[in-house]
BALOBA-1460 file (C-alpha; in Angstrom, 3 decimals):
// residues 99
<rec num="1" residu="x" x="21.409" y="-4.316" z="-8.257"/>
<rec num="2" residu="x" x="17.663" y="-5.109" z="-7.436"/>
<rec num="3" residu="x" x="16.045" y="-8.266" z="-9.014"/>
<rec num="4" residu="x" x="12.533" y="-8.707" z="-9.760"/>
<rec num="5" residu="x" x="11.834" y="-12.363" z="-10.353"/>
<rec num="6" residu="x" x="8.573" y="-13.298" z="-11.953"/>
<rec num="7" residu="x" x="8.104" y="-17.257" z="-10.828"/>
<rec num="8" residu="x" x="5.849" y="-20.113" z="-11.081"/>
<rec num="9" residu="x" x="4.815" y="-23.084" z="-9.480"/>
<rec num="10" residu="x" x="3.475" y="-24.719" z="-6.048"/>
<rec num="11" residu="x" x="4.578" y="-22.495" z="-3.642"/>
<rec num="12" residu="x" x="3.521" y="-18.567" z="-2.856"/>
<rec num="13" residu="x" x="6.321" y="-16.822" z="-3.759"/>
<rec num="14" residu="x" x="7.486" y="-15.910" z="-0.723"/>
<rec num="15" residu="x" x="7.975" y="-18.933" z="0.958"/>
<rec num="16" residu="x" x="11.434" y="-19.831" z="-0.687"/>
<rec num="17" residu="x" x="11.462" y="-23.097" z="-0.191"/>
<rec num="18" residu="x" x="15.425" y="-24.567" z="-0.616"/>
<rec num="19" residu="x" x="14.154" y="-24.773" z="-4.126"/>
<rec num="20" residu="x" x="12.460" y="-21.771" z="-4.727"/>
<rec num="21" residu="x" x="14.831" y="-20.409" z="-7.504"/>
<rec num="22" residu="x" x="13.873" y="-23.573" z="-10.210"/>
<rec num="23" residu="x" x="10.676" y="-21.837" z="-9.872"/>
<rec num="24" residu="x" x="12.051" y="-18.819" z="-11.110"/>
<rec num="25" residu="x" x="11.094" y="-17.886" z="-14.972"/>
<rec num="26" residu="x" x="12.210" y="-14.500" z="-15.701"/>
<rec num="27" residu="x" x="14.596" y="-12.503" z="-14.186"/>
<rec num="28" residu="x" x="15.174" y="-8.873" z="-14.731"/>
<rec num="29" residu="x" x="17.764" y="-6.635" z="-13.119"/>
<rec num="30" residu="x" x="17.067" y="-2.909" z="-12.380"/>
<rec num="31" residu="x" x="19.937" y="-0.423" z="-11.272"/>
<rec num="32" residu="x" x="17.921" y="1.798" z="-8.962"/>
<rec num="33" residu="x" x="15.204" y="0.540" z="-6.107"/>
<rec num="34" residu="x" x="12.731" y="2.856" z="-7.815"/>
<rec num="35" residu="x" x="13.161" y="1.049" z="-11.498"/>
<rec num="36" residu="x" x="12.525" y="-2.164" z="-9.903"/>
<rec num="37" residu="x" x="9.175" y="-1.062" z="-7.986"/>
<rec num="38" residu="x" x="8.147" y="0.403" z="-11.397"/>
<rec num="39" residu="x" x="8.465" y="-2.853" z="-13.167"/>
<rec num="40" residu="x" x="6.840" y="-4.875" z="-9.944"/>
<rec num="41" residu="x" x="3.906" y="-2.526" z="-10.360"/>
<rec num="42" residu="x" x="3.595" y="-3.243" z="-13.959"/>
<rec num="43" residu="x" x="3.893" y="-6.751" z="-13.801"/>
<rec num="44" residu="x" x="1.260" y="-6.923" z="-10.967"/>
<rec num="45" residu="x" x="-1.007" y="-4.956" z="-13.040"/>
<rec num="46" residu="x" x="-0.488" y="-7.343" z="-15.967"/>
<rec num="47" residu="x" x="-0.815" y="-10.483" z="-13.821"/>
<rec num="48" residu="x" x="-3.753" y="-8.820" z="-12.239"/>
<rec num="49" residu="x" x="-5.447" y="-8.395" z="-15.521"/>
<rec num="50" residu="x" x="-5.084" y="-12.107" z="-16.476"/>
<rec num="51" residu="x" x="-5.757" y="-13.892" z="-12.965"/>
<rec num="52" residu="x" x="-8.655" y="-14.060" z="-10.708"/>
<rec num="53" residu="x" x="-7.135" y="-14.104" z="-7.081"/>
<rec num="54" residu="x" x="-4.218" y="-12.378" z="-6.285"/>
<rec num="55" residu="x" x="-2.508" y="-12.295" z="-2.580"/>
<rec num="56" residu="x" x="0.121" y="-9.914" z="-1.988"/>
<rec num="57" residu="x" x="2.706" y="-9.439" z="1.008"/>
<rec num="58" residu="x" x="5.083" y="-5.873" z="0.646"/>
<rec num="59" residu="x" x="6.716" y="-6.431" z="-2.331"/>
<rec num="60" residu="x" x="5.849" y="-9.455" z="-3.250"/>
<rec num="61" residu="x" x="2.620" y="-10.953" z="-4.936"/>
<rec num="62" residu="x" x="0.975" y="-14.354" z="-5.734"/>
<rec num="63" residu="x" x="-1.599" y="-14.737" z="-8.447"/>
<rec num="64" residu="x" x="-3.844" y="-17.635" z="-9.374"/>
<rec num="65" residu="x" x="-6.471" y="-19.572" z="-11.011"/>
<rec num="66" residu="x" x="-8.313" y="-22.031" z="-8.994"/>
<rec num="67" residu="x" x="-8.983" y="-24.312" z="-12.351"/>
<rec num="68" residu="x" x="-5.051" y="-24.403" z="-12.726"/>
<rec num="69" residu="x" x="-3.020" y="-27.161" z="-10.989"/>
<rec num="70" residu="x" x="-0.199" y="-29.766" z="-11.079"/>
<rec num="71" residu="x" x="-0.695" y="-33.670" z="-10.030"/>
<rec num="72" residu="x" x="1.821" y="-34.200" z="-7.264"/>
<rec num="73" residu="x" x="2.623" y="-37.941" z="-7.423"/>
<rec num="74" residu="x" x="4.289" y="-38.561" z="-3.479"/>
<rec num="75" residu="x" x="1.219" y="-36.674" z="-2.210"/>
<rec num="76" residu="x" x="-1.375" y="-38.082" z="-4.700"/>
<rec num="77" residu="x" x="-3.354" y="-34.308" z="-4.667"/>
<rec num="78" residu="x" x="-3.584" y="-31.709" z="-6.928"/>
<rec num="79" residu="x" x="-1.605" y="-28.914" z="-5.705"/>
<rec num="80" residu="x" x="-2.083" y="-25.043" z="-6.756"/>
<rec num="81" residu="x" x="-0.640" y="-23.467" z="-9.317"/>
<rec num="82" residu="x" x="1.057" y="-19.754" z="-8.404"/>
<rec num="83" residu="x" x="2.627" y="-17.219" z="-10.338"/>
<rec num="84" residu="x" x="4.659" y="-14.738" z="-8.331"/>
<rec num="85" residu="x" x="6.171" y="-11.179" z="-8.888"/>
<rec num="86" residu="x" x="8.941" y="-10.029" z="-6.085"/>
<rec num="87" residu="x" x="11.534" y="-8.104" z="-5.463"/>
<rec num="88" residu="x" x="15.060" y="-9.105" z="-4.384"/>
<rec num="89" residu="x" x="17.594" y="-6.679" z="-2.734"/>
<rec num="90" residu="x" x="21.002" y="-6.255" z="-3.635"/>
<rec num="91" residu="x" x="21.637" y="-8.936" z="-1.245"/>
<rec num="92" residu="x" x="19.519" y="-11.197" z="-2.470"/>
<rec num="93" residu="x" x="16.720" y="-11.069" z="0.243"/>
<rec num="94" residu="x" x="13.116" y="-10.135" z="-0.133"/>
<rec num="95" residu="x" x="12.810" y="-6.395" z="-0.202"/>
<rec num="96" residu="x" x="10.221" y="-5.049" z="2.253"/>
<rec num="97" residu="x" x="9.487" y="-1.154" z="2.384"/>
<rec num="98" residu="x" x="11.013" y="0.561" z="5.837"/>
<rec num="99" residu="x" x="14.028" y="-2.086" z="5.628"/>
């Protein structure tokens, strides 16, 4: 089964930090690699519609608002705010077209 994970918070989604999956806030399975690039598309098309700046890397996309971010105590900054869309293989791993 393919994922595709819709996230948010600090980190680009791609990045994975060791705690990447507490940023995760939906997550939909899809039986075929073509169902899940279907629903990436239309989530990046909604997310697209609703935020200014948008960075995206194969299958996987970050979206933003400059205006939007979360006080990080240890580092005493404001950090960014990200909302990702990706797709996970079978395995788990960051699908990438050609792999």
């Amino acid at each position: 089964m393919y994922c595709v994970i819709q996230t948010k918070g600090v980190d680009e989604p791609w990045w994975m930090m060791e705690d990447w999956k507490e940023m995760i806030v939906i997550e939909e399975s899809c039986s075929t690699l073509e169902e899940a690039k279907e629903l990436y598309q239309q989530l990046v098309e909604t997310y697209t519609a609703k935020y200014q700046k948008k960075r995206e890397k194969h299958f996987s996309c970050a979206f933003w608002d400059e205006n939007e971010c979360e006080y990080c105590e240890s580092c005493e900054d404001c950090l960014q705010i990200y909302y990702g869309v990706l797709i996970l293989t079978p395995e788990g791993k960051l699908y990438s077209e050609g792999e």
